[in-house]
N, C-alpha and C positions, 0 to 999 in steps of 0.2 A: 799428218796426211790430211790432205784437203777435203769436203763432202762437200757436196754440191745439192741445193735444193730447189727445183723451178717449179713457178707459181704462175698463173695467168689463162692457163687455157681454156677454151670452152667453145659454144656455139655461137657460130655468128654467121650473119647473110653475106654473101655476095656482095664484096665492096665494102664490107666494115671493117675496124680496127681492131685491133688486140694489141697489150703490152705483157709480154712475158717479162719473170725473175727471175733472179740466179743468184742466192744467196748463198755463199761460201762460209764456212767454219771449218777450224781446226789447222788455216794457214792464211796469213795473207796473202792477197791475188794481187795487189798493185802491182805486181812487178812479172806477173805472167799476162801472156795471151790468153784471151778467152774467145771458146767458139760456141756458135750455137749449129747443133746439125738439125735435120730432121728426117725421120722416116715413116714415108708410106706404106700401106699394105702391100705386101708382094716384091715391095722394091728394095734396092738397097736403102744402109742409111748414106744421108748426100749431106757435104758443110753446106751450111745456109750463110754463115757469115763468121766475119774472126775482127779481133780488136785487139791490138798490139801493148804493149805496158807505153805506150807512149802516144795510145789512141791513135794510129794508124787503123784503119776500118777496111777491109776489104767485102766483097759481095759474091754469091750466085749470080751467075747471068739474069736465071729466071725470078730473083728477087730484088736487082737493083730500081732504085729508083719509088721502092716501095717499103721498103723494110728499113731499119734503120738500128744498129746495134752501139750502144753507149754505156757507158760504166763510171759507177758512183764508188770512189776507193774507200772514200771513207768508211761506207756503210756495207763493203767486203760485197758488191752486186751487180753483176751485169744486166744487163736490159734489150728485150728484141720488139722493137715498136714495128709492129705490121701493118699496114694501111692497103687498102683497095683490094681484099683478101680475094682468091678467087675458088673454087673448089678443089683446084689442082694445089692448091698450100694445105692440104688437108692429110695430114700428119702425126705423129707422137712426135714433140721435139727437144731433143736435147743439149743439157749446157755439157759443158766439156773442157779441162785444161790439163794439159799433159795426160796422164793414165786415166784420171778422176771424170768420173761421169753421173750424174743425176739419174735420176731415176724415172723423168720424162712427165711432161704434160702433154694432153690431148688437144687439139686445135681441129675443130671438123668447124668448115664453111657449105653450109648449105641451102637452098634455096626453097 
């Protein structure tokens, strides 16, 4: 069975970057999709982005063009590079493949 463990989050301003991790153990992931969701207070949780076993990438409306989801097989880990952050990305967010869900990193953008 797969564990999932992401790393990355933290404080940042308006307009800055963050790189989230997603470190897998107990299975190899090359050959699953990996998503990142996230959710805000009050809201559901939303997919932020998914990445195919064949790197196929899709997006959120509200995160294309900024975000950027990539995965290193070797090292069993996915990746969510956020750029031009804005308050409204401000979130717990998690990796996720098939049942398997992490246990969530914090991402607050504020001013």
């Amino acid at each position: 069975q797969v564990q999932l463990v992401e790393s990355g989050g933290g404080l940042v301003q308006p307009g800055g970057s963050l790189r989230l991790s997603c470190a897998a153990s107990g299975s190899i992931i090359s050959f699953r999709a990996m998503n990142w969701y996230r959710q805000a207070p009050g809201k559901q949780r939303e997919l932020v982005a998914t990445i195919t076993n064949v790197r196929t990438t899709s997006y959120a409306d509200s995160v294309k063009g900024r975000f950027t989801i990539s995965r290193e097989n070797a090292k069993n880990t996915v990746y969510l590079q956020m750029n031009s952050l804005t308050p409204e990305d401000t979130a717990v967010y998690y990796c996720n493949t098939g049942m398997a869900w992490g246990q969530g990193t914090q991402v607050t953008v504020f001013s």
